[in-house]
Every structure is written in C-alpha cells, then in structure tokens.
N, C-alpha and C positions, 0 to 999 in steps of 0.2 A: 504493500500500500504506500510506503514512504515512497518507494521509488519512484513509481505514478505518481504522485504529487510534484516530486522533484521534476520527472521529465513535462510535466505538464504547464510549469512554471518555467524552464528553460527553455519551451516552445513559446510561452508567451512575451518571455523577457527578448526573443528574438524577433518576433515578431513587431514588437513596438520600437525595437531599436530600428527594426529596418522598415519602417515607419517616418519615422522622426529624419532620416537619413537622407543629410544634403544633396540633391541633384547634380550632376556634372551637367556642363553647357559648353556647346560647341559652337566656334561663330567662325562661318566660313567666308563670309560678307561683312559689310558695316555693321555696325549698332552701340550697344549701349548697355550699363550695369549698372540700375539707377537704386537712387536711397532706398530697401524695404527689400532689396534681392538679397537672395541667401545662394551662394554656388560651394559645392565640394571642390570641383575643378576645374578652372577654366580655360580650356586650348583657342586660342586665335591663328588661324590660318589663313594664306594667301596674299600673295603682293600688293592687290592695291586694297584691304581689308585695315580699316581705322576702326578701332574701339574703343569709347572714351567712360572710363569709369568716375562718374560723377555719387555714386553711395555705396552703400553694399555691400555684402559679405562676401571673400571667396574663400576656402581655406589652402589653396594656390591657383597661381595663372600661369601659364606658358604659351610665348609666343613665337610664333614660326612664318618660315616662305617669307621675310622680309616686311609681315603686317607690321602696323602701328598699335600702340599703346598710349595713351593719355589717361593717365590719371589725376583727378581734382578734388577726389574724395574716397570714403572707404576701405578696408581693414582688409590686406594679402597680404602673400609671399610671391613674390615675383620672379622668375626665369626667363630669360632673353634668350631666344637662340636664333640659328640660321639667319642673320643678316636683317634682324629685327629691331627697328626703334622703339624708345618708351621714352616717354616727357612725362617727367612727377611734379606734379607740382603743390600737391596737396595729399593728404590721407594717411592712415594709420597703415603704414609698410614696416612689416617687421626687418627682411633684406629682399636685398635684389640681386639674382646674381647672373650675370651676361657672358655670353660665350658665342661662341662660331663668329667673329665679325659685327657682332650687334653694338649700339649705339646705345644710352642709357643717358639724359640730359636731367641730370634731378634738379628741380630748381626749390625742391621742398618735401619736408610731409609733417605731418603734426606730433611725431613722437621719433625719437634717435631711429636710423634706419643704418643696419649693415648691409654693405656694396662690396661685391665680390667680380673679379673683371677677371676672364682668360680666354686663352684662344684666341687671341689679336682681337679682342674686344674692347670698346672702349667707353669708360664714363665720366662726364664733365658734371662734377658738382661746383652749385653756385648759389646755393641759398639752403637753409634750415639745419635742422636740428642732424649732425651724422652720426653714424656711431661707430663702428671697426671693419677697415678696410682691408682688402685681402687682393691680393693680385698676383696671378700665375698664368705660366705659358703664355708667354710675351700679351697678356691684358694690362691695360691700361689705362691708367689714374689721372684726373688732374683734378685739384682742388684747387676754386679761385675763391669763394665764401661759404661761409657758414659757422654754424657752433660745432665744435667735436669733442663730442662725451660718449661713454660709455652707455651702457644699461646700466638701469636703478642710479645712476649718478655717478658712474666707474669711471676711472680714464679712459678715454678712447684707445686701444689699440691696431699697428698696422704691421703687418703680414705680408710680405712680400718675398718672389724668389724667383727662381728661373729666367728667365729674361724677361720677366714684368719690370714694369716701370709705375712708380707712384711720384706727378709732381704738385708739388705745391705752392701756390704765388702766391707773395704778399709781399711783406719785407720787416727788419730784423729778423728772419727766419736765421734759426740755430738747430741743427742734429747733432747728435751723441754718438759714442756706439759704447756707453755704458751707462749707467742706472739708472733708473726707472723701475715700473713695476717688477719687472723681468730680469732686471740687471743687462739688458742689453741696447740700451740707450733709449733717447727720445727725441721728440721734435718740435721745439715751439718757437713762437714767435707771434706774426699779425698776417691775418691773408688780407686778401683787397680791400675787401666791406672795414676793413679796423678791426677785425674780430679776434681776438687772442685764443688761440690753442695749444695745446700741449697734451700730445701721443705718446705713448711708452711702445716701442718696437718688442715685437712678440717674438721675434727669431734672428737669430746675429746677421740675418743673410739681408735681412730687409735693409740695414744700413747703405749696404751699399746701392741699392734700386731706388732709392727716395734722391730724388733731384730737388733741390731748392730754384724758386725760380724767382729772381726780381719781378715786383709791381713794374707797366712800364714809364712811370716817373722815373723808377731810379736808371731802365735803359737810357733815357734821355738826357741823364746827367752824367750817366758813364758816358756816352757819345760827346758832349759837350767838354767834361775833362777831355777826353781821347785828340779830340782839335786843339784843344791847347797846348797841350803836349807837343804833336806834331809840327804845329808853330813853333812852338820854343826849338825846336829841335832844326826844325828850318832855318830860323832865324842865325843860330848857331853856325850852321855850314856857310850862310852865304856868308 
C-alpha cells in the first residue's frame, strides 16, 4: 500500500512539474520578447532575423546564422555565436558569452553582467554596471566605460589567455602582475566616462593580454610633445 501511495505521488509531482515547465521559443524571423513572457530557451536564427527583447523571462538565449539581438529589458543568459550581433543596453543579464566571430556592443544592463569573448569574437563595453571578464582563443575585449565590480559587491575579476586580448581606455591606467585578490596582480585606474576601477587578475597569464590604452586626449598630446621634439631636434642640425 505505501508503495502505491508513493508511486502515485511521484506520478503526480511529475506531472505538475511538467506542467509548470517553461516553453522553448524559436524565432526564425523578426519579433519580439515582451514584458509578461516566460521562455526556457530561446534560439534566434537566420541573417536578416532582428529580435528585440524589450521584458521577459528566458532562462537562456542563443543566437545564430548572423541574427541580431537587442536587448532593452528582461532577465537571461546570453550566447552569441556564428557571426551574430547583440546591442545590451538594458536588462537583468547574468553573462554573455560570444564566440565564432560575433559582435556583442553592451552599452548597459541593470545588474553587474559577466562577458566572456573567444573564437575571434569581439565585445565593446561602454556603459553600466560589468562584472568578470574572460577572454580566450584570440576573443576580444575593449572597455571604454562603465562601473566594474564583482557579484554581491566583489572585485571584479579578468581572465585572460591564449591569444585573447582584453583593452582598456581611459587614462592613469596602472596593471600589476602581483596582489590583488589572487596574488596575481590588478588593474586600475579611470576609463573614459571618469569612472575609476580596479580588477584583480585571476591567472598570471592574463597580465600579459591586458593592453592599456590612452583616452584620445592624451594621443593628442603625445602627438603635440612628438612635434616638438622633432623641432628641437631640427633646429639643432640646421
């Protein structure tokens, strides 16, 4: 008798889970994931296919064949691949992580998002909240703004190796290649916007893939020294 009760309950606990249980959604064309949608998984396919997530739930997206992604609102986990763009500029992204050649423009989202770039991938962050950077198999990085913190209010960390490349513009930028969380240095200084950060490198190797890059005020002043010099140096010979 226990047992029949047991199995009879575990037919019903199955039942109602698979019930309750998120839809997958396929968009082979345009459209839309608007506030009040709920998706388990969401694939975008095809070249000229634009999807702009304005609400939503997914509990992941993946995009392919070169579509587009916009997001302006609502709560993923993002995968780029096959030669695919995404513009963030809003929404709760846990990370995003891009690969085969895809493009990734984040210009925002409302909670620290990690970005992961390989496979000659490439993502320009330039506004909000980031959180730990990862870049492998020659993917690529460039930070020009934003805040970079961690989760729960951790240091940010960055991850890099292989022939990736992580750069970041501002200026008084300083790297280490010791202490920090890790003991394997860090990275701070001001990106463009005036925003001060400071990363703790997660693996000895990421030192050397993190390029610093002058704001370009300070090219224009190096340029301006560089003339004078040349003058001075001119002046001299004649």
């Amino acid at each position: 008798m226990k047992t029949k009760v047991f199995s009879i309950l575990v037919v019903v606990l199955f039942t109602a889970s698979s019930l309750y249980a998120l839809p997958d959604k396929i968009f082979t064309s345009s459209g839309y994931i608007y506030p009040g949608d709920e998706w388990n998984i969401v694939r975008i396919y095809n070249d000229d296919t634009v999807v702009s997530m304005l609400g939503g739930r997914a509990d992941f997206i993946s995009t392919y064949d070169a579509s587009t992604l916009n997001v302006v609102g609502g709560n993923s986990d993002i995968e780029a691949l096959d030669f695919s763009v995404i513009n963030m500029s809003g929404g709760d992204i846990g990370y995003i992580k891009a690969r085969n050649y895809t493009t990734v423009n984040f210009f925002g989202s409302d909670d620290s998002t990690s970005l992961g770039a390989e496979d000659f991938a490439n993502i320009y962050v330039m506004g909000s909240n980031i959180g730990n950077l990862h870049a492998h198999q020659s993917g690529v990085i460039y930070v020009y703004a934003g805040y970079m913190s961690g989760h729960a209010g951790a240091t940010s960390s960055i991850v890099a190796d292989d022939f990736s490349a992580i750069n970041i513009c501002g200026y008084d930028l300083v790297k280490t290649d010791f202490g920090g969380t890790y003991g394997y240095g860090q990275v701070y200084g001001y990106l463009t916007d005036d925003t001060y950060i400071c990363a703790d490198l997660y693996n000895p190797e990421a030192y050397s893939h993190i390029n610093l890059i002058p704001e370009p005020a300070t090219f224009v002043l190096f340029g301006i020294g560089s003339l004078i010099l040349l003058r001075r140096k001119d002046s001299k010979n004649q």
